[in-house]
C-alpha positions in Angstrom: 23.3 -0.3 -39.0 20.0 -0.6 -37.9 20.3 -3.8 -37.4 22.7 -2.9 -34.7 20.7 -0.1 -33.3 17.5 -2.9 -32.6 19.9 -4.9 -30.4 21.1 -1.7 -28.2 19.7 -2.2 -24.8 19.7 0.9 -22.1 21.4 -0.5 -18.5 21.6 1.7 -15.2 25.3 0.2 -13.8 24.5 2.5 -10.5 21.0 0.5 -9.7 23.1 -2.9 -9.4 25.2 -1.9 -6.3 24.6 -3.0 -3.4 25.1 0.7 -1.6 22.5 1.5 -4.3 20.0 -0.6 -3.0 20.4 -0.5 0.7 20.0 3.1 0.1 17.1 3.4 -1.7 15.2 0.7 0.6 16.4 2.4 3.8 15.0 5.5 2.2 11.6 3.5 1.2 12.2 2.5 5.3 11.8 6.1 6.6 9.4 7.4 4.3 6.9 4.8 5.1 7.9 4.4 8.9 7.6 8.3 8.7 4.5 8.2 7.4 2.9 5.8 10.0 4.4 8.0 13.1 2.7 10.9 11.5 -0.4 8.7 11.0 -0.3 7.9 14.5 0.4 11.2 16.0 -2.6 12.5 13.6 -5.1 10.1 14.5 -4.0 9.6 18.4 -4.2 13.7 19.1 -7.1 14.4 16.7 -9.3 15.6 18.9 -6.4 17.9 20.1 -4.9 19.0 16.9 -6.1 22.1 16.0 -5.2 23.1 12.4 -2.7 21.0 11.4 -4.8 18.5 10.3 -4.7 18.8 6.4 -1.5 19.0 6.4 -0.5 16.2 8.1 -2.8 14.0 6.2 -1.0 15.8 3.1 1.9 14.8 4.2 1.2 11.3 4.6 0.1 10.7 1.1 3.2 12.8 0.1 5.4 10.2 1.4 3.3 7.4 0.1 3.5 8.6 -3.1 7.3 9.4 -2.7 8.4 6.0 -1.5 6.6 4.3 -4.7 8.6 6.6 -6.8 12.1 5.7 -5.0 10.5 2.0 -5.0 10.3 2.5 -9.4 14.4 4.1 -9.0 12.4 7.7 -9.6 16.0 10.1 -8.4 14.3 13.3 -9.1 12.3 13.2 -6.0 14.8 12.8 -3.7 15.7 16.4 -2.9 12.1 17.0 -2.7 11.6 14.3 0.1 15.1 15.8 1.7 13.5 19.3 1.8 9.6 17.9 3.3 11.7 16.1 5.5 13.1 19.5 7.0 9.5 21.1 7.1 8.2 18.0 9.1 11.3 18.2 11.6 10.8 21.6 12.1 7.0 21.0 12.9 7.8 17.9 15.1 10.2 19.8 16.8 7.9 22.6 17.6 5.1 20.4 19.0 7.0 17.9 20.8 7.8 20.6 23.5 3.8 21.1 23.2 2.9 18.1 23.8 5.0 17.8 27.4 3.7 20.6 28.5 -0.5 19.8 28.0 -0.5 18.6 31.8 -2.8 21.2 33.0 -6.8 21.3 33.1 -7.8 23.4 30.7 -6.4 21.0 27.9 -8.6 18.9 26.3 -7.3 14.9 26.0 -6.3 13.3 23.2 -6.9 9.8 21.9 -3.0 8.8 23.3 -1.4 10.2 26.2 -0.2 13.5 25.6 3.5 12.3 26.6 2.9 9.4 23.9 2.3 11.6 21.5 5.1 14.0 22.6 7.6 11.1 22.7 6.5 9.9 19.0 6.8 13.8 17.8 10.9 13.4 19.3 11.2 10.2 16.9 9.3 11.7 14.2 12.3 14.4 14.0 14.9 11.6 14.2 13.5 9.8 11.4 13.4 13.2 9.1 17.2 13.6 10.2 18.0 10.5 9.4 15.8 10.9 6.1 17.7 13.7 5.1 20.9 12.0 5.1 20.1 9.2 3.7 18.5 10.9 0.5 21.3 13.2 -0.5 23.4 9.9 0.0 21.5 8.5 -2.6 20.7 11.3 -4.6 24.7 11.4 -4.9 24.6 8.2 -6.0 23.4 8.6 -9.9 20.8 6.3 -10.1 19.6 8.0 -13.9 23.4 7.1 -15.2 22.7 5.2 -18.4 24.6 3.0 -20.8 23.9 1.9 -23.7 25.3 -1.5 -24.9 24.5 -3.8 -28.0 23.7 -7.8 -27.1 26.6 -9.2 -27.5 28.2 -7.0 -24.2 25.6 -7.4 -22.3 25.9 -11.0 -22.1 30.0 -10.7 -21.6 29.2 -8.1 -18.5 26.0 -9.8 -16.6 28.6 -13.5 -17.1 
């Protein structure tokens, strides 16, 4: 018997399909891609920005840090990048209206053209749309399903 137990070997069937793995890299995608915008928007309005800053540099580590979890098949932090992702579109689309409207003289210039950074706040809400989708799709998809199998299966199912 414990001979047997030494030749178990712990498979995840749910990290082998393909839907599997186009969602986790698409979610790997936006976190990253979300993470530049945000980068961008940080560094191109800094002189501009006027207490945000900490957070959005939170925020950019955040989903760093996230996208090498879902890179390692880490499941448990997809509802937390689903809900971020809310907070972030909510902020985006509170300053992209902001941004538009900094055409007068008493506002002092960013790095980037206000409108630039106004346009990249509009796509930094449709990539957290699109990030929330795309992680409750995944989350649904049981990537911490286990099996356990001896050998001898595991040769007949991977043949």
């Amino acid at each position: 018997m414990a001979d047997d137990d030494d030749q178990r070997v712990l498979e995840h069937p749910n990290r082998r399909k393909p839907a599997s793995q186009l969602a986790r890299l698409v979610v790997i995608l936006l976190l990253v891609a979300s993470a530049a915008v945000t980068l961008i928007i940080t560094l191109g309005g800094w002189d501009a920005i006027e207490g945000a800053k900490s957070v959005q540099l939170v925020y950019i580590a955040l989903y760093v840090v996230m996208a090498l979890f879902v890179l390692r098949w880490a499941r448990g932090v997809l509802p937390m990048i689903a809900a971020l992702a809310v907070i972030l579109a909510i902020f985006g689309a509170v300053a992209t209206p902001a941004w538009f409207d900094r055409d007068g003289a008493a506002f002092t210039d960013p790095g980037l053209s206000a409108d630039v950074l106004g346009l990249l706040c509009a796509i930094l809400v449709v990539l957290q749309i699109a990030l929330i989708l795309v992680a409750m799709v995944a989350f649904r998809q049981r990537w911490n399903v286990e099996v356990e199998r001896s050998q001898g299966e595991r040769a007949t199912a991977t043949a």
